[in-house]
C-alpha positions, 0 to 999 in steps of 0.5 A: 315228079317227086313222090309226096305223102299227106302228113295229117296232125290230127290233134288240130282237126275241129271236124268242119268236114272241108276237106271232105267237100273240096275233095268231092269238088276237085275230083268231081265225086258224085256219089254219096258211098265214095270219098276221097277223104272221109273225116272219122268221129270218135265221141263224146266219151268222158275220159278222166273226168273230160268229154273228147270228141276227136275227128280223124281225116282218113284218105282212101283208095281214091285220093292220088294226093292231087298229083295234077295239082302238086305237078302245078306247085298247088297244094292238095284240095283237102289241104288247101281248104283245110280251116284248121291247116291240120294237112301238108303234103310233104316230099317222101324224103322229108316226111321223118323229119317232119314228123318229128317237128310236127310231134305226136298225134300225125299221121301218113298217108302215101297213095 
């Protein structure tokens, strides 16, 4: 199977915490100290005159991007749910690529 990475454009994420619960689901995670993706939030904090509030889904050491779902054509479970579509899981060689379609505000996770 080829090996993939999360491409996470952060700038569209709204904070609904979806991906958090459909992780928690899939790999059956029960307690509340471990996650397979935990969203961050940063604000409010006025900048410029504007108030910011910006969330970041961060995978941790837990998240193997759902290799039994990948292996079965599916999308990872955070990408599946995501409400803002915001997550893709991209083959390793396409990553550059899309990357630079996607713009900035991305980020990368390989497991």
């Amino acid at each position: 199977m080829k090996k993939h990475a999360l491409l996470i454009d952060y700038k569209y994420c709204t904070g609904c915490h979806s991906c958090e619960v459909a992780c928690r689901q899939e790999k059956g995670i029960e307690s509340q100290d471990e996650w397979g993706i935990k969203l961050a939030e940063f604000g409010p904090e006025r900048l410029g005159g504007e108030w910011y509030w910006n969330y970041v889904p961060v995978p941790s050491t837990l998240c193997d991007l759902c290799a039994s779902r990948l292996e079965e054509g599916l999308k990872p479970a955070c990408a599946h749910h995501c409400l803002a579509k915001c997550m893709e899981a991209v083959p390793l060689e396409d990553v550059p690529a899309r990357m630079a379609e996607l713009g900035d505000g991305v980020t990368c996770f390989v497991p």
